[in-house]
C-alpha positions, -999 to +999 in steps of 0.1 A: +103+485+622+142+481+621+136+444+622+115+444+597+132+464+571+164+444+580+145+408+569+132+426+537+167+440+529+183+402+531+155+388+514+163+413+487+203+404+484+198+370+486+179+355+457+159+325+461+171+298+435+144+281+414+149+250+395+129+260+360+099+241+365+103+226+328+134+212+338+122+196+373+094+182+347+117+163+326+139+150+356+103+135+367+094+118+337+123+096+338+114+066+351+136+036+368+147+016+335+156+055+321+175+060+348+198+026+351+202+032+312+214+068+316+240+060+342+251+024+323+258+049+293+276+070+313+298+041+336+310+024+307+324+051+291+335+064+321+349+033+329+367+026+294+384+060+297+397+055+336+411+017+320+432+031+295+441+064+294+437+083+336+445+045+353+479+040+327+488+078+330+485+083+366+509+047+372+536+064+345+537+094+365+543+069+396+568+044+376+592+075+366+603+084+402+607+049+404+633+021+397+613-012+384+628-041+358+592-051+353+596-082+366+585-085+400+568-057+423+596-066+452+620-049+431+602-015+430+625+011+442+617+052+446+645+068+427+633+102+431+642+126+401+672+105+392+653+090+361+645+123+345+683+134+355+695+104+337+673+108+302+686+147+307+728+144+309+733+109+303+708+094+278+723+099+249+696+092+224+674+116+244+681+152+228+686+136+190+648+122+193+638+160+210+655+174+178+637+146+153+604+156+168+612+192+161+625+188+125+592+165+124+569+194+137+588+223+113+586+200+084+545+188+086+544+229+097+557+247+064+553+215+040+526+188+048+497+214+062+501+240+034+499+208+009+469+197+028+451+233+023+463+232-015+447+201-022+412+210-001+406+243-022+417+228-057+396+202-051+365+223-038+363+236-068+335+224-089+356+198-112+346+168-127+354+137-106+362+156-075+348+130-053+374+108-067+403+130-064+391+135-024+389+099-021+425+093-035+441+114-014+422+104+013+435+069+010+464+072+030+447+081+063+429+047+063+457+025+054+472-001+077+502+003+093+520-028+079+504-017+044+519+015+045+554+000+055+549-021+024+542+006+003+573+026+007+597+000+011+590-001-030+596+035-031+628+034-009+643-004-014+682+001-022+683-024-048+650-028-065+628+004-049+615+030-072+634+058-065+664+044-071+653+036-103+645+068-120+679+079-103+695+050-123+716+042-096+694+011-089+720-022-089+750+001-084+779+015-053+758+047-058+721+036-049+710+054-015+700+035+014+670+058+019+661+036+051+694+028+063+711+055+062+709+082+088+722+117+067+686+107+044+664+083+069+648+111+082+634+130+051+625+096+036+600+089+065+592+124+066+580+124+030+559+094+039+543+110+070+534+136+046+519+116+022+490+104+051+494+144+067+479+163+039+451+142+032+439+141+069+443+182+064+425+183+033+394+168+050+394+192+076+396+218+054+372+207+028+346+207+053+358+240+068+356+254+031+319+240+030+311+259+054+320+292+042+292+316+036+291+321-005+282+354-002+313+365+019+331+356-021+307+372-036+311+406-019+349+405-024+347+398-060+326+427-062+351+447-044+376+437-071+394+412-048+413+384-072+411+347-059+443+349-036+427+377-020+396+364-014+410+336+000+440+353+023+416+381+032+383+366+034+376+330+037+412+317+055+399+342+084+366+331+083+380+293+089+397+303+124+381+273+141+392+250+117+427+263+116+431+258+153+422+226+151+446+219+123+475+237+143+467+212+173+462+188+156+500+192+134+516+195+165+500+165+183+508+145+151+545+152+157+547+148+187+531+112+183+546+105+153+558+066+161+547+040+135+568+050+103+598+054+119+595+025+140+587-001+115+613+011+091+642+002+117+628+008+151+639+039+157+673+041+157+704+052+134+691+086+124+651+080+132+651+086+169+610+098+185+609+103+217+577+080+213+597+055+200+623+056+229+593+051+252+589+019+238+619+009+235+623+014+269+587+001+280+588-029+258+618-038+245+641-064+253+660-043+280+634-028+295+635-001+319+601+008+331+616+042+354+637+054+326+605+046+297+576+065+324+596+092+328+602+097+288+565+092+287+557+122+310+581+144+291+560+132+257+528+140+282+541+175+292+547+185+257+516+171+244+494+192+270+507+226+260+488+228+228+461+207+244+453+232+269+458+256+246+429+246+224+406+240+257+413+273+267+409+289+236+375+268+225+362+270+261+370+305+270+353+314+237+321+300+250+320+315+283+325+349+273+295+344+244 
C-alpha cells in the first residue's frame, strides 16, 4: 500500500508534458521543401547579422586590448587596458567629443523632440493639405548625406551663404564662419541635425496620435478639460509606448550623431563625436586600430544602457501580462 500511494503521489507532483496536439499537427504538415525554405529564411538573416554587426563587434572588443597599425597581423600586440588608459588621461580630444555628445543629447532633448511633437499634433489636426505639410517636413529624413551637406553649406557659407545675408554682414570682416569657427560650429550643425530630428519625431508621433482612442478626448472635453489639458493629461499618457521609443531613440541619435559633423570639417576644431574620433582613428590616415576599438566600445557601452533599458522595459511588460 505504501508503495502504491508513494507512485500516485509522484505521479501527482510531476506533470506529464503534452505537446498540444494542434501544434504537433502543423509541425507534420511541413514537408521537406517547407522545411529547407524555413531554415534558408532564417540562415541568411542569421548570417547577414553575424557578418556585420556580432562578427565586427566581437573583433573591436578584441582590437582594444590590443596594439595593431592595421598593416600586417605580425604586428598585433596585447596591450592590456593601456588603450582605454590612454583615450582616458592622455587623448586629448577624448572628453571634448564626450561633452559634444552631451550638449548634442540636451539640445535634440529640450529643442528638436518637443519641435517634433509640435509639428505631429498641429498637423493631426484636420487642415487642408496636411499630407503636404507631413511630407515637407518629412523631407529631411530621406535626404542624402552629400545633399544635406549641400544644403546647409548655402545657409552657413561665410561669403555668399544665406545667413549671412539677412545679417548683412555677407562680403564683410564681420561675416561668421558658422563652419569654421569653433565658439558657433557646434550650434550650426546642431540646428541642421534638428532640421532631419523633428521630422523623424513627428512621424512617430503622428502615428502614435492615430492611435489614440477619440473617445478618451471626448470624455475630457466633457469634463471641461481645454486642449492643453487634454493633451498633457490625457492623450501624452496614453502614448507611453511611443514616448519610450522616442526617448531611445533621441539618445541613440546622439550618441550616433556622425555624418553632419563629419562632412562639414571632419570632426575637428569645435565638432569633436566620439563617433567621429572612431573613424578618425579606424580609417584615417594615421590609423590606430587599438586606440579607434577601444573608443568604439566606449560608443558601444553607452549605446547599450538605453538599449537595455527599452528591452527590459518592452519585454518585462510582456511577461508580467
Amino acid at each position: 500500500m505504501t508503495a502504491i500511494r508513494t507512485d500516485t503521489v509522484a505521479a501527482e507532483r510531476v506533470p506529464e508534458v503534452h505537446e498540444p496536439p494542434a501544434r504537433r499537427h502543423r509541425l507534420r504538415q511541413l514537408s521537406g521543401g517547407d522545411k529547407v525554405v524555413l531554415a534558408i529564411m532564417i540562415a541568411i538573416p542569421t548570417l547577414i547579422q553575424a557578418l556585420l554587426i556580432w562578427i565586427p563587434t566581437v573583433a573591436s572588443v578584441f582590437l582594444s586590448f590590443t596594439k595593431w597599425n592595421g598593416l600586417s597581423i605580425t604586428n598585433l600586440r596585447f596591450a592590456g587596458l593601456d588603450n582605454y588608459l590612454y583615450i582616458l588621461k592622455d587623448y586629448p580630444p577624448f572628453w571634448p567629443a564626450v561633452l559634444h555628445n552631451v550638449i548634442w543629447l540636451v539640445f535634440l532633448a529640450v529643442i528638436a523632440t518637443p519641435l517634433g511633437l509640435l509639428l505631429a499634433v498641429l498637423l493631426d489636426r484636420p487642415l487642408r493639405g496636411t499630407r503636404i505639410y507631413q511630407s515637407f517636413f518629412f523631407v529631411p529624413v530621406m535626404l542624402s548625406l552629400a545633399l544635406i551637406g549641400v544644403i546647409w553649406q548655402l545657409f552657413y557659407s561665410q561669403d555668399n551663404g544665406l545667413l549671412n545675408n539677412l545679417l548683412g554682414t555677407s562680403g564683410t570682416s564681420h561675416a561668421v564662419d558658422w563652419f569654421g569657427d569653433s565658439r558657433v560650429n557646434l550650434w550650426a550643425a546642431l540646428i541642421a541635425a534638428t532640421w532631419r530630428h523633428a521630422g523623424y519625431i513627428m512621424i512617430l508621433y503622428l502615428a502614435g496620435l492615430k492611435g489614440v482612442d477619440p473617445s478618451l478626448r471626448e470624455a475630457a472635453a466633457l469634463d471641461g478639460a481645454n486642449g492643453a489639458q487634454t493633451f498633457f493629461r490625457v492623450v501624452f499618457p496614453v502614448m507611453r509606448p511611443t514616448n519610450i521609443i522616442v526617448v531611445v531613440i533621441t539618445i541613440i541619435e546622439a550618441l550616433r550623431a556622425f555624418d553632419i559633423v563629419w562632412i562639414i570639417n571632419g570632426g575637428t576644431n569645435g565638432l569633436e563625436l566620439l563617433s567621429a574620433l572612431v573613424v578618425r582613428n579606424l580609417v584615417g590616415e594615421g590609423q590606430v586600430i587599438g586606440i579607434g576599438s577601444a573608443l568604439a566600445v566606449v560608443l558601444l557601452v553607452i549605446s547599450l544602457v538605453p538599449i537595455v533599458f527599452y528591452l527590459v522595459r518592452t519585454f518585462g511588460k510582456e511577461a508580467a501580462e
